[in-house]
C-alpha positions in Angstrom: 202.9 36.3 82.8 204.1 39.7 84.1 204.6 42.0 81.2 205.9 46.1 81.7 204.5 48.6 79.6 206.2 51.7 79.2 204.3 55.3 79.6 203.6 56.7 76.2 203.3 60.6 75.7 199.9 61.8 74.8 198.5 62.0 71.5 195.6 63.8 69.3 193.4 62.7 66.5 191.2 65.1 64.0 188.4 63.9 62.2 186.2 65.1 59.6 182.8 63.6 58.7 179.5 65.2 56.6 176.3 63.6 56.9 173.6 64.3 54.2 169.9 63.3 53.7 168.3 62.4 50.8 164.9 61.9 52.0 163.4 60.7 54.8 164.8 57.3 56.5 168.1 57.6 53.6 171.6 59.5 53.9 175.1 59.2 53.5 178.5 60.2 55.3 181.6 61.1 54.3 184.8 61.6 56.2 188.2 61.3 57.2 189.5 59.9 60.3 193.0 60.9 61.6 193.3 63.6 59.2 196.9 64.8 59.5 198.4 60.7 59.5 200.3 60.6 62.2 200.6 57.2 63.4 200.1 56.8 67.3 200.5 54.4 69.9 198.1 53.2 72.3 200.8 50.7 73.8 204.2 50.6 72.9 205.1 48.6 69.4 201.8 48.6 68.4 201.1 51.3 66.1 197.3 52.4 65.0 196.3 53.4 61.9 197.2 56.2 60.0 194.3 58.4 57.6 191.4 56.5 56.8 189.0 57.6 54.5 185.1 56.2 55.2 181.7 56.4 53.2 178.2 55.2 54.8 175.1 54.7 53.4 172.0 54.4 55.7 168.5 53.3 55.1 166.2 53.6 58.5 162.3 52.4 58.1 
């Protein structure tokens, strides 16, 4: 199976995240990935996500 892919133009993401500790061994992140939504292309016709909003809590012992 031969399939062409066509050359897509470039693209940028911007991401925001903020980490904070509680105490020792617990924190939690916040953030934003692809902050200004623009949906991109990695290959052509398939579309990745746009703004995603993400939380994180971690517990190391």
């Amino acid at each position: 199976m031969n399939k062409k892919y066509k050359t897509l133009s470039g693209f940028g993401t911007t991401d925001a995240k903020i980490s904070y500790t509680f105490k020792q061994g617990l924190s939690l992140d916040v953030g934003v990935s692809n902050i200004f939504d623009k949906n991109y292309y990695l290959t052509d016709g398939y579309a990745e996500e746009g703004r995603v909003y993400f939380a994180n809590v971690k517990y190391s012992f």
